[in-house]
BANU-248834 format. One record per residue: residue number from 1; y, z, x of N, C-alpha, C, O in turn. Coordinates in Angstrom, 1 decimal. Example, Ala and Ser with C-alpha at 12.3 -4.5 7.8 and 13.67 -1.06 7.14 Angstrom:
<torvos>
resi|n_yy|n_zz|n_xx|ca_yy|ca_zz|ca_xx|c_yy|c_zz|c_xx|o_yy|o_zz|o_xx
1|-5.7|7.8|13.2|-4.5|7.8|12.3|-3.3|7.8|13.2|-3.3|8.5|14.2 $
2|-2.2|7.1|12.8|-1.1|7.1|13.7|0.0|7.9|12.9|1.1|8.0|13.4 $
</torvos>
This chain:
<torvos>
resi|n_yy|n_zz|n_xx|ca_yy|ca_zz|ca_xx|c_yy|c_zz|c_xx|o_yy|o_zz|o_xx
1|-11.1|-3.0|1.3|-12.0|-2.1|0.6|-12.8|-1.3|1.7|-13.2|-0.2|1.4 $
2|-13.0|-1.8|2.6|-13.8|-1.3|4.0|-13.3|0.2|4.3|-13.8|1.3|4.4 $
3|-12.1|-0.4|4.5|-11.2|1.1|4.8|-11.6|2.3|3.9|-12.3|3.2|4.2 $
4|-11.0|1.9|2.8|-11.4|2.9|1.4|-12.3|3.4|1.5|-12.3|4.6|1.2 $
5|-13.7|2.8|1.8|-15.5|3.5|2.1|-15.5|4.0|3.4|-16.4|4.9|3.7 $
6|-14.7|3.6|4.4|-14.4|4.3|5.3|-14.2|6.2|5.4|-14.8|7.1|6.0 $
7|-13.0|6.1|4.5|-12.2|7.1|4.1|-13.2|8.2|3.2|-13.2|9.4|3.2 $
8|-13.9|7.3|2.5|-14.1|8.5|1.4|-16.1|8.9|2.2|-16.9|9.8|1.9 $
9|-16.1|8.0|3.3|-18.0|8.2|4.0|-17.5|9.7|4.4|-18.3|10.6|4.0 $
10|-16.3|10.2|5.1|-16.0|11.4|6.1|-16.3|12.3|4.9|-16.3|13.4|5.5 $
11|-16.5|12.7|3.7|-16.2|13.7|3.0|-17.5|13.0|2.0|-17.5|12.2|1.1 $
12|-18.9|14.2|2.8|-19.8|14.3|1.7|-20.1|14.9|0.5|-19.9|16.1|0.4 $
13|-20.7|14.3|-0.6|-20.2|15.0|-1.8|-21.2|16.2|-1.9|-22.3|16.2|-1.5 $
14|-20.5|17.4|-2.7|-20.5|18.6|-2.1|-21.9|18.9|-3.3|-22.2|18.2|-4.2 $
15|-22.6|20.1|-3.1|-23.6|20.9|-3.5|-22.8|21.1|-5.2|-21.7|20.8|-5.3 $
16|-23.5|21.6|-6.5|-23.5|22.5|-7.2|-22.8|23.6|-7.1|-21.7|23.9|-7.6 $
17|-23.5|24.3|-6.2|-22.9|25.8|-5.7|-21.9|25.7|-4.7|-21.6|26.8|-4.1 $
18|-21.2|24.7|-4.3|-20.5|24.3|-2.7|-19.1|24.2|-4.4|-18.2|25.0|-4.4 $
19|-19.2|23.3|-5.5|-18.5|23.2|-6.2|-18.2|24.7|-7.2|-17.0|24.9|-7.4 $
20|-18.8|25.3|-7.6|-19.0|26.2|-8.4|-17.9|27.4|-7.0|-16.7|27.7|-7.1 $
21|-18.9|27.8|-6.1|-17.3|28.3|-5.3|-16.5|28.2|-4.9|-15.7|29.2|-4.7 $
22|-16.1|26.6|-4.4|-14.5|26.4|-4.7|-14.2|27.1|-5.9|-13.7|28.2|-6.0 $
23|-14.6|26.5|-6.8|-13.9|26.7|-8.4|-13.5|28.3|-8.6|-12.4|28.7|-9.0 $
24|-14.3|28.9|-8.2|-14.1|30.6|-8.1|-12.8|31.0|-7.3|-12.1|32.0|-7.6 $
25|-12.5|30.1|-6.2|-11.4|30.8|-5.3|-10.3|31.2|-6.0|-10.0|30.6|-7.0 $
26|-9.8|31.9|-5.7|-8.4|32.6|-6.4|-6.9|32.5|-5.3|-6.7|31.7|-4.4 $
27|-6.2|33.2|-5.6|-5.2|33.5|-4.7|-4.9|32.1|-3.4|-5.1|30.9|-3.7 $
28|-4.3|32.5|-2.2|-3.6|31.9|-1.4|-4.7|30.4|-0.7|-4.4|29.4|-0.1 $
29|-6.0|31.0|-1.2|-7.4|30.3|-0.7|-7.4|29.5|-1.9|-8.6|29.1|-2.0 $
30|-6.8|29.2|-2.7|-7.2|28.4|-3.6|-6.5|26.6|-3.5|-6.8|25.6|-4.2 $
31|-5.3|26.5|-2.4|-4.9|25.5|-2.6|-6.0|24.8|-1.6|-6.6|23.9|-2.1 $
32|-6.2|25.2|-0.4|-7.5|24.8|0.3|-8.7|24.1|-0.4|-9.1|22.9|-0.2 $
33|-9.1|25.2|-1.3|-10.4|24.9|-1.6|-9.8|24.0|-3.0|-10.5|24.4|-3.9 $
34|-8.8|23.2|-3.5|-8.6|22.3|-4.4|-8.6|20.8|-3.1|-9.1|19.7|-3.4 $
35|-7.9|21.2|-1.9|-7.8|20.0|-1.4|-9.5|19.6|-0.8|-10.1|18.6|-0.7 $
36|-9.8|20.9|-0.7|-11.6|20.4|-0.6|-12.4|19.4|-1.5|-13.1|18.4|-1.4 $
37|-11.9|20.2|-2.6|-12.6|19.3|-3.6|-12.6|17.9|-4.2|-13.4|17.1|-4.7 $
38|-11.0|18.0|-4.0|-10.3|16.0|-3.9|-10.9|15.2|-3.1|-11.2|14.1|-3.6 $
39|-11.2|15.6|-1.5|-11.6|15.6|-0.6|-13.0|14.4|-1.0|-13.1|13.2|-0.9 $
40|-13.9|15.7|-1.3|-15.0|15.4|-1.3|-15.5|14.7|-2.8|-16.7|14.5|-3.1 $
41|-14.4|14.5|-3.4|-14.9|13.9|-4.9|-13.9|12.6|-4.9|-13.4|12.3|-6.0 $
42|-13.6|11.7|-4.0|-12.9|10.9|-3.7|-13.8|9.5|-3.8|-13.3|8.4|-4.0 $
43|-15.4|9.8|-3.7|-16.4|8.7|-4.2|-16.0|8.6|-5.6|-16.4|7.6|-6.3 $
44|-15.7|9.1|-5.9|-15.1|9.1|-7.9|-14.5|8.0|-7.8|-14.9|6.9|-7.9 $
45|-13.0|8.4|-7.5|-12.1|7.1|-7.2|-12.5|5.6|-7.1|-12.5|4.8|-8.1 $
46|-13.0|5.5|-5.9|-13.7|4.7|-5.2|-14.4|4.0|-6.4|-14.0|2.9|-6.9 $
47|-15.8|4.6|-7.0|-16.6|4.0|-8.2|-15.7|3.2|-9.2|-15.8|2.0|-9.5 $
48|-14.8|4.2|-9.7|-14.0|3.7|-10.7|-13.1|2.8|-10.3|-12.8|2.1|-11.3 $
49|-12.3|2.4|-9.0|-11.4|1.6|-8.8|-12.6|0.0|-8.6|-12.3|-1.1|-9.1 $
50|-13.7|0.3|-7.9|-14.5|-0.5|-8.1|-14.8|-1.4|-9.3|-14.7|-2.6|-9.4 $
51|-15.3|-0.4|-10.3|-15.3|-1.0|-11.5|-14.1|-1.7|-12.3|-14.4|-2.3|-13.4 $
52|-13.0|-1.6|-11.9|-12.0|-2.1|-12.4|-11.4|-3.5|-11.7|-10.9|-4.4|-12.3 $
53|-11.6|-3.4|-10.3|-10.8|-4.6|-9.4|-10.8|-5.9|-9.6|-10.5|-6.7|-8.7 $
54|-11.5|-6.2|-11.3|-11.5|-7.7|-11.5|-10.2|-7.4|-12.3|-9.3|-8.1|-11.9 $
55|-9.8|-6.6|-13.2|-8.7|-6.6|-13.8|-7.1|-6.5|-14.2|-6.6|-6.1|-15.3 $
56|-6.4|-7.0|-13.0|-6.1|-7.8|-12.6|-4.3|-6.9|-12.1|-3.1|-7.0|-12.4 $
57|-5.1|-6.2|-11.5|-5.0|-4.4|-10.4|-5.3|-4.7|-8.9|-6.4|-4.8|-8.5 $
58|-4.5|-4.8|-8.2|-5.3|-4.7|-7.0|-5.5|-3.5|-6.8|-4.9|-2.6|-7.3 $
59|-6.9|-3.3|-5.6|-8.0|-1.8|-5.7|-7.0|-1.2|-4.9|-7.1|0.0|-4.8 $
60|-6.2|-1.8|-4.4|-5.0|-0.3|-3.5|-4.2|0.2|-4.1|-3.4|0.9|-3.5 $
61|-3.9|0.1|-5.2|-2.9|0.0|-6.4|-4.3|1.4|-7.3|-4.1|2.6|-7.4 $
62|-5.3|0.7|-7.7|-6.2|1.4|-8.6|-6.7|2.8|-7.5|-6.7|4.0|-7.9 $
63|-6.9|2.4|-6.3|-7.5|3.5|-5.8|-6.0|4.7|-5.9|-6.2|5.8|-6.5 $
64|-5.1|4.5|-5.3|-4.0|5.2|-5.8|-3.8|6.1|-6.0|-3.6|7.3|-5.6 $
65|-3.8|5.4|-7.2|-3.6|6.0|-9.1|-4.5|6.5|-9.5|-4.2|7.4|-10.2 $
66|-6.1|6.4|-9.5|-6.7|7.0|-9.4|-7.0|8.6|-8.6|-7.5|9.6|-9.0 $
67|-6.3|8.4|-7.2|-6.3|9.5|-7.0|-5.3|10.8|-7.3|-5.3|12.0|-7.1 $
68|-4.5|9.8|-7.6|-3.0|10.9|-8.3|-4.1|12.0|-9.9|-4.0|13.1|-10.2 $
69|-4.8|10.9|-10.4|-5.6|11.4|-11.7|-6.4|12.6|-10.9|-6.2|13.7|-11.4 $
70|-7.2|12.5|-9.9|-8.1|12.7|-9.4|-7.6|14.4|-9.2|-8.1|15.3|-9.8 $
71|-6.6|14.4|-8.4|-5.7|15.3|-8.2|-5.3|16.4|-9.1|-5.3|17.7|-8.9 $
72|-4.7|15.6|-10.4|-4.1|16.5|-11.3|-5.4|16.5|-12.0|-5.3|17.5|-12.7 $
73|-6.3|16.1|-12.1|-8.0|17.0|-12.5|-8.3|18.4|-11.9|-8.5|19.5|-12.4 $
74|-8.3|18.1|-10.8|-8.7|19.3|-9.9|-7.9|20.6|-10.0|-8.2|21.8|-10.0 $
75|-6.6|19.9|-10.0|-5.4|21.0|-10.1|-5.3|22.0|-11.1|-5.0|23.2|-11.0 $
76|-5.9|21.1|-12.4|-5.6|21.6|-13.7|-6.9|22.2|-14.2|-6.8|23.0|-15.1 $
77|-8.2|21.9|-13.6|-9.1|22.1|-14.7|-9.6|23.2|-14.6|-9.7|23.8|-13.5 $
78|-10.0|23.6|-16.3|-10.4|24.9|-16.5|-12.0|25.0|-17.4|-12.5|24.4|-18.4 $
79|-12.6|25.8|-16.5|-13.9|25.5|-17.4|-14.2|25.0|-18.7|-15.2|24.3|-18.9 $
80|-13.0|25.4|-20.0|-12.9|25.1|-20.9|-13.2|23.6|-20.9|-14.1|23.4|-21.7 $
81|-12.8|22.5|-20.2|-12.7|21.0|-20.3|-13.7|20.7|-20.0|-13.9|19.5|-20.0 $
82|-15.0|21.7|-19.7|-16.6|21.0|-19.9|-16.6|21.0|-18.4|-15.7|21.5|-17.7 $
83|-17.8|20.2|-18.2|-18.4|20.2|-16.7|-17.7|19.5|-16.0|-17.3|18.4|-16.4 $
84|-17.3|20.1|-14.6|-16.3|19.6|-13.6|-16.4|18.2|-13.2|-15.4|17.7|-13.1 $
85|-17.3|17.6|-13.1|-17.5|16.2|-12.6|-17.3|15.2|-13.9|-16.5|14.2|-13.8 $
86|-17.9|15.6|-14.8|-17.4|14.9|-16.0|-16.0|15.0|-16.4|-15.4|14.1|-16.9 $
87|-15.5|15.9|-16.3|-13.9|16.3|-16.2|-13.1|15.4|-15.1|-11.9|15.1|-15.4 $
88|-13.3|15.2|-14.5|-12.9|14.2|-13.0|-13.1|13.0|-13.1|-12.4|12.2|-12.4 $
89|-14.4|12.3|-14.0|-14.8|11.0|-14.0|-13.9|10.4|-15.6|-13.6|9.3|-16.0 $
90|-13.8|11.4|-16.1|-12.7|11.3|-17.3|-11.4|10.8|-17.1|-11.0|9.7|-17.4 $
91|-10.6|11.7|-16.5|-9.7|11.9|-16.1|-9.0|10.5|-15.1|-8.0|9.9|-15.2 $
92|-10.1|10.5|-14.2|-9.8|9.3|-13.1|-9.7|7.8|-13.9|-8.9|6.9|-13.6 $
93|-10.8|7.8|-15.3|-10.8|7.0|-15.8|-9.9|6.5|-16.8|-9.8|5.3|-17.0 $
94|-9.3|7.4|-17.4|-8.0|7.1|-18.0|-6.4|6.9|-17.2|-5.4|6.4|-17.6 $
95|-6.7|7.6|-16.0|-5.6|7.4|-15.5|-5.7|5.7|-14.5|-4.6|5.4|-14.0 $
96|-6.6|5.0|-14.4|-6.7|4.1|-13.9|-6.7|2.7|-15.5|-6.2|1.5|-15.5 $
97|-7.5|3.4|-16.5|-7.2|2.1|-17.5|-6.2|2.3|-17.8|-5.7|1.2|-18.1 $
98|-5.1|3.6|-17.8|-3.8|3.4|-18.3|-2.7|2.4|-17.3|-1.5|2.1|-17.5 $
99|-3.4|2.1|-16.6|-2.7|1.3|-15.4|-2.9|-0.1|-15.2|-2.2|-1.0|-14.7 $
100|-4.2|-0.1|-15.7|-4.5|-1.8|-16.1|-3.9|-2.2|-17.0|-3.6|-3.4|-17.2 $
101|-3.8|-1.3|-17.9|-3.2|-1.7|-19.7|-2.1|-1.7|-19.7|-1.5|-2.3|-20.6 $
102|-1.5|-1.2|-18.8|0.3|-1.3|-18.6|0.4|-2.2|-17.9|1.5|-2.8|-18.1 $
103|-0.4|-3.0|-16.7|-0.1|-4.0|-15.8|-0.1|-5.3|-16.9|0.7|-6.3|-16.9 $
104|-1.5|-5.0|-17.8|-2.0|-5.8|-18.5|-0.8|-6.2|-19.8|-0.6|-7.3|-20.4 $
105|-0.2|-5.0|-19.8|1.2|-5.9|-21.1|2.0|-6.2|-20.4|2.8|-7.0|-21.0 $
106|2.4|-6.0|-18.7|3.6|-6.2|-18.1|3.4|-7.9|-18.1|4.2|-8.8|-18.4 $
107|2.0|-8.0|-17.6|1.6|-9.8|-17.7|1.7|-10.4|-19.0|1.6|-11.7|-19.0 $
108|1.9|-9.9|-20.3|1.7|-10.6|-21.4|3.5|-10.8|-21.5|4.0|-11.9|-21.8 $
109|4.3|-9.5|-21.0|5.7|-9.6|-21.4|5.9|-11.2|-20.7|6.1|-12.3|-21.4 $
110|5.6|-11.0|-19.0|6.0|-12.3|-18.0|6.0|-13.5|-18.5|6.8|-14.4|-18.5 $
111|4.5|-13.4|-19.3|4.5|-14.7|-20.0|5.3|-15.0|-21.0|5.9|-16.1|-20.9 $
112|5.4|-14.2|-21.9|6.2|-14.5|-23.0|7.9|-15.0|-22.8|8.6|-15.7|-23.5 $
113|8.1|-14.3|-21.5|9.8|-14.6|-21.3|9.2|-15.9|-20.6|10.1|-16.7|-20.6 $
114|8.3|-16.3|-20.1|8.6|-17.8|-19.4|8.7|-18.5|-20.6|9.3|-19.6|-20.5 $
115|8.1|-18.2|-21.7|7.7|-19.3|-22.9|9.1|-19.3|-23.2|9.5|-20.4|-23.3 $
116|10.2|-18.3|-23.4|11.1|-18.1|-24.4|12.0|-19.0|-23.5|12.7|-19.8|-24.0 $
117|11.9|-18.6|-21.9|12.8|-19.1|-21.4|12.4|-20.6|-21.3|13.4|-21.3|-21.2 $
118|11.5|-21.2|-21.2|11.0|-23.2|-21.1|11.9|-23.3|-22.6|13.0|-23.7|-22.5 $
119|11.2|-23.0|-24.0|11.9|-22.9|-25.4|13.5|-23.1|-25.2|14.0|-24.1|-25.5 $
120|14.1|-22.1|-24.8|15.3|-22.1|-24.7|15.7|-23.1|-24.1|16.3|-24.0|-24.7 $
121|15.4|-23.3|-22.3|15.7|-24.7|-21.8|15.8|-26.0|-22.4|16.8|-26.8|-22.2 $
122|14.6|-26.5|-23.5|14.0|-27.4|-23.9|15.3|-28.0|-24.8|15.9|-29.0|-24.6 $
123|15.3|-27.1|-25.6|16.2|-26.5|-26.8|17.9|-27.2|-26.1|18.5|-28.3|-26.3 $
124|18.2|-26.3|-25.6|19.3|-27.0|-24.6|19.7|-28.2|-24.6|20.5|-28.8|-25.3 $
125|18.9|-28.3|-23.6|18.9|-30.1|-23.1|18.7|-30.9|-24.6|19.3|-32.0|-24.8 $
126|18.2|-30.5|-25.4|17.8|-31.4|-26.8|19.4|-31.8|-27.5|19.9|-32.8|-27.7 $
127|19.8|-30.1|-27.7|20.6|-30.3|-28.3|22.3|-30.5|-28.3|23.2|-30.5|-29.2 $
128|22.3|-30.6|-26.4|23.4|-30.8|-25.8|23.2|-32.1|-26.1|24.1|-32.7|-26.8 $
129|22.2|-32.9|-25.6|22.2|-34.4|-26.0|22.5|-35.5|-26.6|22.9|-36.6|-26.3 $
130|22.1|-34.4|-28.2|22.3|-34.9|-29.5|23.7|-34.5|-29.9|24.3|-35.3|-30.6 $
131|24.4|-33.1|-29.4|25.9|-32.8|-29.6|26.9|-33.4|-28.6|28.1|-33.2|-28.9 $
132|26.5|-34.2|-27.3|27.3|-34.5|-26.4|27.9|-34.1|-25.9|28.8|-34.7|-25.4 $
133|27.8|-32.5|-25.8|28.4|-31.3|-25.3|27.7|-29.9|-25.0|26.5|-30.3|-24.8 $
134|27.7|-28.8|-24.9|27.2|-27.9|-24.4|26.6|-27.3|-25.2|27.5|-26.4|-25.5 $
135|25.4|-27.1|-26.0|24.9|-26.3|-26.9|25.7|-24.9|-26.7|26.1|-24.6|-25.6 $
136|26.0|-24.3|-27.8|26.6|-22.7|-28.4|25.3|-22.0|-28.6|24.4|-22.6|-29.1 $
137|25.2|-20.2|-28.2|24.5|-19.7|-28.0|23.7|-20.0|-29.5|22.6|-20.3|-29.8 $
138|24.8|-19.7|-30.1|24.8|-19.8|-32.0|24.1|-20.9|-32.4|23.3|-20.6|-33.2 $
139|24.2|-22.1|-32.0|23.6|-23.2|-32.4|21.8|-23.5|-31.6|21.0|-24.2|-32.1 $
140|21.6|-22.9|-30.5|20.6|-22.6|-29.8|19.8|-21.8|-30.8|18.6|-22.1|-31.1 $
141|20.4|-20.7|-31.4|19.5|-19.8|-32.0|18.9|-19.9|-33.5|18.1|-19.4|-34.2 $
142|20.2|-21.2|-33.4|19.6|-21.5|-35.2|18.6|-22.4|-35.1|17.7|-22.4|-35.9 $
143|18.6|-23.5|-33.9|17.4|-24.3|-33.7|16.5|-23.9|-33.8|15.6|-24.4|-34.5 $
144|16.2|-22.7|-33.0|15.3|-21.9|-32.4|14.6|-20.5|-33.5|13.7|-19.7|-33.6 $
145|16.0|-20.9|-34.1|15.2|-19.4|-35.3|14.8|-18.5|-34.4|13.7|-18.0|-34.4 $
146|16.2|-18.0|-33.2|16.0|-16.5|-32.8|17.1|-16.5|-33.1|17.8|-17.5|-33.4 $
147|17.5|-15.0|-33.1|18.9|-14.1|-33.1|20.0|-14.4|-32.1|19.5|-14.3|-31.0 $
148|21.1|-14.5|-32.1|22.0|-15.4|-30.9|21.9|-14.4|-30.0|22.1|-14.8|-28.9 $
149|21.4|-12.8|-30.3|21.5|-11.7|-28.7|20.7|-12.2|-28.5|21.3|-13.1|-27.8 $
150|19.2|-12.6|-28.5|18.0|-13.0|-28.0|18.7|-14.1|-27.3|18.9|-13.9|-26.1 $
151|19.1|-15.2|-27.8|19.7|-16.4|-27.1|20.3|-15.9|-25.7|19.6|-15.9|-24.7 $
152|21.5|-15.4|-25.7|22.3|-14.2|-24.9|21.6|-13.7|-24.2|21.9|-13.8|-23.0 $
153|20.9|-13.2|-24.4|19.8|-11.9|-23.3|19.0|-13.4|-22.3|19.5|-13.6|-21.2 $
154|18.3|-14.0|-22.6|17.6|-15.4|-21.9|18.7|-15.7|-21.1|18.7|-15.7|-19.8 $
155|19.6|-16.1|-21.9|20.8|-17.3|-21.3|21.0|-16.5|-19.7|20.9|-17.0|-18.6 $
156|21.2|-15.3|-20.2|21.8|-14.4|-18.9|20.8|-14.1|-18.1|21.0|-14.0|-16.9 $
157|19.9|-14.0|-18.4|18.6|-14.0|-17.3|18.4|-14.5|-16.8|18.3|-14.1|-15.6 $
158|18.0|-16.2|-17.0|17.8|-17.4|-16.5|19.3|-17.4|-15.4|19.2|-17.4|-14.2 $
159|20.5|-17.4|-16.0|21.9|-17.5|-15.3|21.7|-16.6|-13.8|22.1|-17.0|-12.7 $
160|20.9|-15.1|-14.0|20.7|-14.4|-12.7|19.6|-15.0|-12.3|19.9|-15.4|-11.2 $
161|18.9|-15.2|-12.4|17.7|-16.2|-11.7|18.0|-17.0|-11.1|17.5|-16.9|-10.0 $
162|18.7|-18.1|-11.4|19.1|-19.3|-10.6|19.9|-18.4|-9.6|19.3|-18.3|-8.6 $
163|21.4|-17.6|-9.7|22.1|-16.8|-9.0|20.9|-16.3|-7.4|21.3|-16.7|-6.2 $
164|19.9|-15.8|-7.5|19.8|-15.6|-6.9|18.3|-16.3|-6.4|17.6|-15.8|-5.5 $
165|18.0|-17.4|-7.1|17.2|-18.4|-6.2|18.1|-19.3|-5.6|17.4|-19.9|-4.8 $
166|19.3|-19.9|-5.6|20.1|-20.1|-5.6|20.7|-19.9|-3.8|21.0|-20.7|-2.9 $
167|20.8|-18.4|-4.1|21.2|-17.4|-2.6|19.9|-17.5|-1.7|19.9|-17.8|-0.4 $
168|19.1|-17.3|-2.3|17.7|-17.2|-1.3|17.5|-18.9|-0.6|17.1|-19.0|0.5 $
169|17.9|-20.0|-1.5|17.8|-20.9|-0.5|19.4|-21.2|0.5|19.7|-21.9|1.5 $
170|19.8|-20.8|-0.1|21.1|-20.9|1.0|21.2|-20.5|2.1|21.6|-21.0|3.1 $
171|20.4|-18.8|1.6|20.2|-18.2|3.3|18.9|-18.7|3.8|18.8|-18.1|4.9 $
172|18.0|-19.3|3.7|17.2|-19.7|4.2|17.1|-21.3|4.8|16.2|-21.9|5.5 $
173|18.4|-21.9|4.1|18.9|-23.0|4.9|19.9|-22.6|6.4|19.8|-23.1|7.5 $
174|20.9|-21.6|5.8|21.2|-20.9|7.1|20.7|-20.5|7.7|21.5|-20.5|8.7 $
175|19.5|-20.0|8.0|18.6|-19.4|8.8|17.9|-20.8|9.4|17.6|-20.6|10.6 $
176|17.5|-22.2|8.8|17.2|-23.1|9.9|18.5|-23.8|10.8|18.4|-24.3|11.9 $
177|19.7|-23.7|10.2|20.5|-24.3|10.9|21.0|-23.1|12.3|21.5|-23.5|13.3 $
178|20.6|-21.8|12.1|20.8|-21.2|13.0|19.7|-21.5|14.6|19.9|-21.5|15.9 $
179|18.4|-21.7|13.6|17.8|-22.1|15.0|17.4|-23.5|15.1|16.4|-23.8|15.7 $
180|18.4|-24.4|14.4|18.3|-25.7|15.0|17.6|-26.4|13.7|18.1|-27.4|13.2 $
181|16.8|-26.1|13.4|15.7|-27.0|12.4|16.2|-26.9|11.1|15.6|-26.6|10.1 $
182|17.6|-27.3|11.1|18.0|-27.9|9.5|17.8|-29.6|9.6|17.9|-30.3|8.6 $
183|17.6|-29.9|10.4|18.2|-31.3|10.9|16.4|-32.1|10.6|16.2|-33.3|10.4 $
184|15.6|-31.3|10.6|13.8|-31.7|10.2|13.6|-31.5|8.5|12.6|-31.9|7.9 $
185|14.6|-31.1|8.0|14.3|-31.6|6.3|15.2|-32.7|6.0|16.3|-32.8|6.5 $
186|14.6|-33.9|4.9|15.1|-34.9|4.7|16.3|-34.7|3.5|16.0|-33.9|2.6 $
187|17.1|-35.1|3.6|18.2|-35.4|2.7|19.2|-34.6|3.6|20.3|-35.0|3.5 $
188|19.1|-33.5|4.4|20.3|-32.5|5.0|20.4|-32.7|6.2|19.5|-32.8|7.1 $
189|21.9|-32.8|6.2|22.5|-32.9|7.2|23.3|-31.7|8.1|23.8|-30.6|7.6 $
190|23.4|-32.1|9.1|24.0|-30.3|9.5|25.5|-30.1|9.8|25.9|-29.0|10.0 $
</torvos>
């Protein structure tokens, strides 16, 4: 975060009238005096990524995205959208909660597939047990009172999961027997 206050100390925040004439520039002078104003309205960011960094965003992630907001404020705004700083503290602010609230369902999804996938396992092992044979997606789903694609969609996920935790320890047992230290974990032999 040091860095970030670093970054935004070089670029003091500008006058009324220092803002009010950017805003005026026209023509070939106007991409300039937009990167001015990003520039120096980058304490915005900063406040708002601040206020957010408990929720569960990291602030290099929020500061960002915030300034991508920050950006297409500047870029876009037209007096019509009311007073420029309040236009910018808007702006930054929605484009930063839309980023928690998207991170914020992507964690609710993660969870829910770990539930479906433990359920499904559980399920399995139960009822291979009791059939002495390999539970059917079909019979999984009727335990489970899901739909046999739901069954299907899990089954095969879980199947690429192991696939490639699976590979990851393989190559990473190859990688100690290359430099000698397979022979320091217990049960393997080289």
């Amino acid at each position: 975060m040091a860095d970030y206050r670093a970054q935004v100390a070089r670029y003091p925040r500008l006058s009324n009238d220092e803002v009010r004439r950017l805003l005026a520039t026209h023509g070939q002078d106007r991409e300039a005096a937009n990167r001015t104003l990003i520039e120096h309205n980058l304490y915005l960011v900063l406040e708002a990524a601040e206020a957010r960094k408990k929720r569960g965003v990291s602030f290099g992630d929020l500061f960002q995205e915030g300034t991508v907001g920050l950006i297409s404020a500047v870029e876009h705004y037209k007096p019509a959208d009311g007073d420029f700083h309040d236009s910018l503290v808007r702006v930054i602010a929605a484009t930063m909660d839309d980023v928690v609230a998207q991170t914020e369902e992507a964690q609710r999804n993660d969870e829910a597939f770990v539930t479906a996938c433990r359920l499904l396992e559980s399920a399995q092992r139960l009822l291979s047990g009791r059939l002495g044979r390999p539970a059917t997606p079909a019979e999984l789903a009727k335990l489970l009172q899901w739909e046999e694609a739901r069954v299907n969609v899990v089954l095969e996920m879980l199947r690429e999961a192991r696939v490639v935790h699976d590979q990851e320890l393989v190559d990473y047992l190859l990688e100690l027997d290359e430099v000698g230290d397979v022979d320091e974990i217990p049960g393997i032999e080289a």
